[in-house]
C-alpha positions, -999 to +999 in steps of 0.1 A: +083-029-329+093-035-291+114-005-293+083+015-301+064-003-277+090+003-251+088+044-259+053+044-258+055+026-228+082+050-214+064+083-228+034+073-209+049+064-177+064+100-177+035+117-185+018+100-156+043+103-130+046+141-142+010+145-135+008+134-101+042+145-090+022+186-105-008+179-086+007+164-055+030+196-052+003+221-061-022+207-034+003+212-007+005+249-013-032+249-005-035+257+037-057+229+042-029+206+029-004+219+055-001+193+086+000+224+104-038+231+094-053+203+109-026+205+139-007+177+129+031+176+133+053+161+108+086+148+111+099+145+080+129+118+064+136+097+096+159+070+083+146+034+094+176+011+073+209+006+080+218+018+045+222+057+028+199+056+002+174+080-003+144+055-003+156+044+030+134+071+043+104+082+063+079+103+073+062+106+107+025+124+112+017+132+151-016+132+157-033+165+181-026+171+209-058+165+220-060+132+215-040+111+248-019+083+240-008+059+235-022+064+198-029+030+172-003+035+143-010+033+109+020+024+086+011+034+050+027+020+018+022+046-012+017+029-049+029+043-079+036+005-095+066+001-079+081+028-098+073+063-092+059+083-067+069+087-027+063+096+009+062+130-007+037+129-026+016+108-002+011+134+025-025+134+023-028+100+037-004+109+065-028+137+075-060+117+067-050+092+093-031+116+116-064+138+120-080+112+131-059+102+161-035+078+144+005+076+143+011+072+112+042+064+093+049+068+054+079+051+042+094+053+010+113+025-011+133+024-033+118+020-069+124+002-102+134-003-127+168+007-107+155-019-082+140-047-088+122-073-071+120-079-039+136-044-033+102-028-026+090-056-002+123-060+021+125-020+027+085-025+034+093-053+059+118-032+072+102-002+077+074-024+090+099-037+114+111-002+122+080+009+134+072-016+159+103-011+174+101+031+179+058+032+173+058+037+209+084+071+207+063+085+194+033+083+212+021+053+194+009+018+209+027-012+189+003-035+198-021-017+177-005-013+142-023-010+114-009-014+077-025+000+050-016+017+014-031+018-022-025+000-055+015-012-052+016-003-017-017-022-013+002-052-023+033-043+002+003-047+022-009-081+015+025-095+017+032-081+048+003-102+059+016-135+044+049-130+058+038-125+093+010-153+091+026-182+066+064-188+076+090-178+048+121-187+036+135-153+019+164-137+037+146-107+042+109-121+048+119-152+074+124-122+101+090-110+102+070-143+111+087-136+145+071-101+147+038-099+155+010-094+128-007-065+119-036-057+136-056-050+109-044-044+074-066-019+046-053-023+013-073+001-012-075-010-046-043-036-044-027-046-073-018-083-055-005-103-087+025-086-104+033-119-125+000-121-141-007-081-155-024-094-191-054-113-169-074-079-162-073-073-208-084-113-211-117-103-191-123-072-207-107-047-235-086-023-220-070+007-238-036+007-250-024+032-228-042+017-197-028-019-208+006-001-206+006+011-173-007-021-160+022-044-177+050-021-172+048-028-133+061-065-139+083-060-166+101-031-142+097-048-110+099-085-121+118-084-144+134-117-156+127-141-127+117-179-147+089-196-145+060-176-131+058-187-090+091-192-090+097-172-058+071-144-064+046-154-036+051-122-018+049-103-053+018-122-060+003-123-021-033-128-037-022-161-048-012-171-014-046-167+003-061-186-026-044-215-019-065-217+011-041-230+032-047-224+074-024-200+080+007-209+105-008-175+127-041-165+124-046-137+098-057-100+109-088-082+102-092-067+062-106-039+051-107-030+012-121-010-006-120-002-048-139+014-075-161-001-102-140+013-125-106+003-113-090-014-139-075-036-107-108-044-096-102-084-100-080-087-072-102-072-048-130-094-057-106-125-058-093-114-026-129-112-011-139-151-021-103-160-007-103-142+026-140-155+029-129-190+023-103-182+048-128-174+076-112-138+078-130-107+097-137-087+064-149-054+049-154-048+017-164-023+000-171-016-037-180+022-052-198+028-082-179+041-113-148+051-093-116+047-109-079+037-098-069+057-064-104+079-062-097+078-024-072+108-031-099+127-043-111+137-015-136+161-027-157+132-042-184+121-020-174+084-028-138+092-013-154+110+020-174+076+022-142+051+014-123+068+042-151+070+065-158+035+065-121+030+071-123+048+103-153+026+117-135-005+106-108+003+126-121+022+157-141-016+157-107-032+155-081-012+168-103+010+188-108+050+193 
């Protein structure tokens, strides 16, 4: 039985990653897709580790000309459940951001079940690190970084926060409470406790094959790692600002936003009461029967809405 389970598992996984990986690359045939449209400039694969591996990469969007710097920078984490997906396929969100005035950096990491946990979350403290160390060669202002990224990413997200705001004692996380934090952080539909996925099909019924995709993320990423807390607070960042602990530095501005639908929904509604609790500058928003990711569809009025409250949450924050 578990090796069918781990086939259907793997069939689906393939089937989805083979979908978006179709769609990303047909969409950016499309002219409007092309940097080049919107007169953006990309710089493709700048390496921002020490190492040679391919996920040790990144992509930099430059936003008009027209626009005089120095420019906020946006670093966005693509999801893809720590598994699939990449900078690559992400290059509407460089663009999305770009247009609107911001340097923003896409990173890619390297992905499981290859690499498991915390592989994901040092390259996105790296990379995090990188860019406040060259934001500003490329026209960008490091004082005024911004991280933001969907479902896994919007967890890379979250834990970037806790490791710049509540001291930690990882090897590759201790560096980044002596960087300064984010100045604003917009996860979109985060997926903020990887040690947990059966919680969201104890609230309601899922499907099979959505119940798949949603516990296939820990048992890839996680893996075997003990008891659960055993050293997953930065894979399960969510549970870290429900603790309600006062921060060591005082936490950055959120903005999220999710569908109805989302089978993630959960977090963001936990992570609402605890950044509330928390006395946190906060956005939320919530869009009615919108699935996973809808702000990629940006054809949907819902998605033209999601990313136009972004940009007044952070021209408030980050300014114009």
């Amino acid at each position: 039985m578990d090796k069918l389970i781990r086939l259907r598992r793997a069939t689906g996984a393939a089937l989805v990653d083979g979908l978006f990986r179709a769609s990303s690359v047909a969409t950016a045939l499309v002219p409007p897709s092309w940097p080049s449209w919107h007169d953006v400039r990309r710089i493709r694969s700048v390496r921002y580790h020490g190492s040679r591996d391919a996920g040790h990469l990144l992509d930099v969007y430059l936003p008009p000309p027209s626009f005089e710097g120095p420019r906020p920078v946006v670093v966005y984490y693509h999801g893809g459940g720590f598994r699939i997906l990449s900078k690559d396929s992400h290059w509407l969100m460089g663009i999305a951001f770009a247009r609107r005035g911001f340097v923003t950096i896409v990173p890619d990491y390297r992905k499981a079940p290859e690499h498991t946990y915390p592989s994901a979350h040092a390259d996105a403290f790296a990379a995090y690190a990188w860019a406040l160390e060259h934001a500003a060669a490329f026209g960008g202002d490091p004082s005024r970084i911004v991280v933001s990224g969907e479902s896994a990413g919007g967890n890379l997200v979250a834990s970037i926060v806790v490791a710049t705001c509540w001291q930690q004692t990882e090897r590759y996380a201790a560096p980044l409470f002596s960087l300064p934090v984010p100045a604003a952080a917009v996860p979109m539909c985060p997926f903020l406790e990887i040690s947990d996925p059966r919680r969201f099909a104890r609230r309601r019924s899922m499907p099979i094959w959505l119940n798949d995709r949603v516990s296939e993320v820990a048992e890839a990423y996680l893996g075997d790692l003990g008891p659960r807390g055993a050293g997953r607070d930065l894979a399960d960042p969510l549970v870290v600002f429900e603790r309600n602990a006062p921060p060591d530095r005082p936490l950055p501005p959120f903005c999220l936003t999710v569908g109805t639908r989302d089978p993630l929904l959960d977090d963001t509604r936990r992570m609402e009461v605890a950044l509330r609790r928390l006395g946190v500058d906060a956005d939320i928003a919530y869009y009615p029967g919108e699935v996973h990711a809808f702000q990629a569809f940006i054809w949907r009025q819902n998605a033209r809405r999601a990313w136009a409250r972004i940009f007044r949450f952070l021209e408030r924050v980050v300014g114009p």
